[in-house]
N, C-alpha and C positions, 0 to 999 in steps of 0.2 A: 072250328071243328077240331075233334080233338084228335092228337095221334097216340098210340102207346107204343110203349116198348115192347110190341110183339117176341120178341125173342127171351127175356126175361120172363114175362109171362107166362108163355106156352112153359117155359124151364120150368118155374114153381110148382103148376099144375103139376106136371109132372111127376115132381118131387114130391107135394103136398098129398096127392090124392095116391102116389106110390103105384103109380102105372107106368105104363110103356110106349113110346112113340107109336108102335101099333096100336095098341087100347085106344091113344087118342086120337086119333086119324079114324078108327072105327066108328067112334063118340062124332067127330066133325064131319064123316062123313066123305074123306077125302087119303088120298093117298099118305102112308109113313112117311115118302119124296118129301110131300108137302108140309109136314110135321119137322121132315127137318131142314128144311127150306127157311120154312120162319124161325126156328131157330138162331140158323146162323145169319139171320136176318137179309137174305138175299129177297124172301119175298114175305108178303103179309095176306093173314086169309083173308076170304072172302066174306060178305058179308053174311052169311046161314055161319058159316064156322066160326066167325066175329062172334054173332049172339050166343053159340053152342058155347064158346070157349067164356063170355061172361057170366054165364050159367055154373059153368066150375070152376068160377072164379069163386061163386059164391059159396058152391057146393064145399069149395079148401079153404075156405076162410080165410081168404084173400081180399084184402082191400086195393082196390081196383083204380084209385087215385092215385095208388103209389105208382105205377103203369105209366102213366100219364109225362108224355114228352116236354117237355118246357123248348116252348121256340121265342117265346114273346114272354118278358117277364110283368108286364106292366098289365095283360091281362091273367097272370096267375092268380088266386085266389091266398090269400097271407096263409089259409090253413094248408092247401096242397104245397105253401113250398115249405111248411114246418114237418110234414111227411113226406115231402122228398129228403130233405135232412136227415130224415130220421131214419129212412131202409136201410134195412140192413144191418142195425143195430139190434145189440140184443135186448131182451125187455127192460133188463136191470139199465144199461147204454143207456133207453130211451128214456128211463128213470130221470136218470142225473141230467141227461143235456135237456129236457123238460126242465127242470127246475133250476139249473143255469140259465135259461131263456128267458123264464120269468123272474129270477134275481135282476136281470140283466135288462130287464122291460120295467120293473121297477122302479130297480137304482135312475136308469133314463128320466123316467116320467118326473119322479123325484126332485131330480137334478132341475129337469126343465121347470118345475113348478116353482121350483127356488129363485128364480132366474126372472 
């Protein structure tokens, strides 16, 4: 099952869609309290506010992997933890350590092949 980072999340919304912890508690359904509850991560919505708030993940063009808690690295997905790497970075950022990675996945394979 997977966990997110409810509190960064509910942030971005925020930020992205340029509302207000009331707008979004209106939108989920649920007290401002509860808006800034998951915030500071003391607690996590429920499941209707869950889907509402996936919904404006979509709505802010938000990628919603990036969210995603790492507890177990063995079942991480190699793409989610290259976008975990990569939050937070600016696009031009995600430019260069993209093409570092792959220099760097390369040279490896390269290397090994030689060998």
């Amino acid at each position: 099952m997977k966990t997110y980072d409810w509190s960064e999340l509910v942030s971005d919304i925020i930020g992205h869609l340029h509302i207000t912890q009331s707008q979004l508690a209106e939108k989920c359904m649920v007290t401002q309290q509860s808006i800034s509850n998951w915030k500071k991560g003391s607690r996590k919505p429920g499941v209707y506010a869950q889907e509402k708030i996936f919904s404006l993940c979509q709505e802010a063009n938000l990628e919603l992997s990036n969210y995603v808690e790492i507890h177990n690295w063995e079942e991480l997905d190699p793409k989610d933890m290259i976008r975990s790497c990569l939050k937070g970075l600016h696009k031009d950022q995600q430019k260069i350590a993209l093409h570092m990675l792959l220099t760097l996945t390369e040279d490896f394979r390269q290397q090994n092949l030689m060998e």
